[in-house]
C-alpha positions in Angstrom: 72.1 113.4 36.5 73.5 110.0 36.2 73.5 107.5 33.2 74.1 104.1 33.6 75.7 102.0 31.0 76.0 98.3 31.2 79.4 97.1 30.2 80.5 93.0 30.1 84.0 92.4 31.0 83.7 89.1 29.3 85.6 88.5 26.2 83.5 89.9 23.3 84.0 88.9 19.8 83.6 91.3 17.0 83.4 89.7 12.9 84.7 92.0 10.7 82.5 91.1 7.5 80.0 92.7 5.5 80.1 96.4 5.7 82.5 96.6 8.4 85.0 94.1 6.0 87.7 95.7 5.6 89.2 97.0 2.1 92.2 97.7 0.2 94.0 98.6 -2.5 96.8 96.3 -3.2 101.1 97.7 -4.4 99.8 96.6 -7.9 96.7 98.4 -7.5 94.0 95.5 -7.2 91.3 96.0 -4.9 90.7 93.7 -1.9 88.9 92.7 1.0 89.6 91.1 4.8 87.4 89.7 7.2 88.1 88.2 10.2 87.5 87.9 14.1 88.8 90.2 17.0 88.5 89.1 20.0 88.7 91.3 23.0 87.9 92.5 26.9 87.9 95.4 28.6 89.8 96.8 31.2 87.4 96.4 34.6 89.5 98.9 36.7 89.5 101.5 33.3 85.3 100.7 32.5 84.0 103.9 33.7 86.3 105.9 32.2 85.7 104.3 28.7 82.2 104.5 29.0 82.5 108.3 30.4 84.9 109.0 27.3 84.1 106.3 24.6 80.3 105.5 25.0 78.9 101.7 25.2 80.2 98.7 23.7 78.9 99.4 20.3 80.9 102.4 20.3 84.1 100.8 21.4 83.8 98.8 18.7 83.5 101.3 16.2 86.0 104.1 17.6 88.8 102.2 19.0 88.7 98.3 18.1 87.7 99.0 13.8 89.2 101.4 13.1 93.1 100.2 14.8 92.2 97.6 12.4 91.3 99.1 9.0 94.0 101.5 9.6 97.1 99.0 10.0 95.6 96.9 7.2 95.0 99.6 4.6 98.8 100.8 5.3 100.3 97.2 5.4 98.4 95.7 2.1 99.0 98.6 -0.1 102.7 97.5 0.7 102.2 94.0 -1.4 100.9 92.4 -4.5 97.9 90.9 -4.8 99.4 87.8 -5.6 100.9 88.1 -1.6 97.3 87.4 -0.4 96.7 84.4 -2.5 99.2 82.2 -0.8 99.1 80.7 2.9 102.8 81.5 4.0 102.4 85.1 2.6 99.0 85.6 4.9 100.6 84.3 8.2 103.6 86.8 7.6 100.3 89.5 7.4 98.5 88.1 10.7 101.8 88.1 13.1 102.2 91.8 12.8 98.4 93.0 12.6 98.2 91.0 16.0 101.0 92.8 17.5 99.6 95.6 16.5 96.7 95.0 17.6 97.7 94.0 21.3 100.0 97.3 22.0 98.4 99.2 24.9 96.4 102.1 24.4 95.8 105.1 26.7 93.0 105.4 28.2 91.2 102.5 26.7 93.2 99.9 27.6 91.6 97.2 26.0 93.0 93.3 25.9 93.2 92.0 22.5 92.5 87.9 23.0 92.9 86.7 19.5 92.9 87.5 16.2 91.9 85.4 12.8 91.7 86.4 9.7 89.1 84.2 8.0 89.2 85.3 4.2 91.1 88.0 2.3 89.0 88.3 -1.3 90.8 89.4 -4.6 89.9 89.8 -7.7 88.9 86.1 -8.6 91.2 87.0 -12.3 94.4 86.9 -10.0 93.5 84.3 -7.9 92.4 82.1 -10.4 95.8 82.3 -12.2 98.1 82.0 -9.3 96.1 79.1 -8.0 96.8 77.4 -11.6 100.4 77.8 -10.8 100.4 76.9 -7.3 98.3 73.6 -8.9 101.0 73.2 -11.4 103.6 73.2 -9.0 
């Protein structure tokens, strides 16, 4: 028997929001939130093998690409205060190394990681609210 799978070796874009946002507990113990945008393309010369292995697109997504992601982040934000999230030069220092990670090879998938965004990182709106006040007041 053979089974056909159609695979694009076009950049695909996956948003990491809703149920597939991902969430963390912060050092001080404050529950957030990330989404974002992955984008990505696969290996051509390695596509048979993921698909023989790894299963179509939609499961690419949810073995490999998701959970690389959720994994790094749960590990690097419960390294930080809340208050780390709040602020713009803070998040940067959070993208450059989830990117990087990110990009480093993996056998046998071998996918390309194109870009990386992170669009919103939600916390509680108590914390925020005060640490915008003083970034006002400042």
């Amino acid at each position: 028997m053979y089974r056909a799978t159609e695979m694009s070796h076009q950049s695909q874009q996956f948003q990491i929001s809703g149920e597939d946002a991902i969430s963390f507990l912060t050092s001080d113990e404050f529950a957030g939130e990330m989404e974002g945008t992955l984008e990505f393309a696969l290996d051509c010369d390695k596509a048979a093998l993921r698909t023989h292995r790894g299963g179509d697109m939609k499961d690419v997504i949810k073995k490999i690409v998701l959970p690389r992601a959720r994994g790094f982040r749960r590990i690097e934000c419960s390294n930080q205060p809340a208050t780390a999230f709040i602020m713009g030069e803070t998040r940067q220092r959070f993208l450059n190394p989830f990117e990087a990670h990110l990009r480093e090879p993996r056998t046998p998938w071998d996918l390309a990681i194109k870009s990386v965004l992170i669009r919103n990182i939600k916390v509680p709106s108590e914390i925020a609210s005060v640490i915008g006040g003083r970034e006002v007041t400042v």
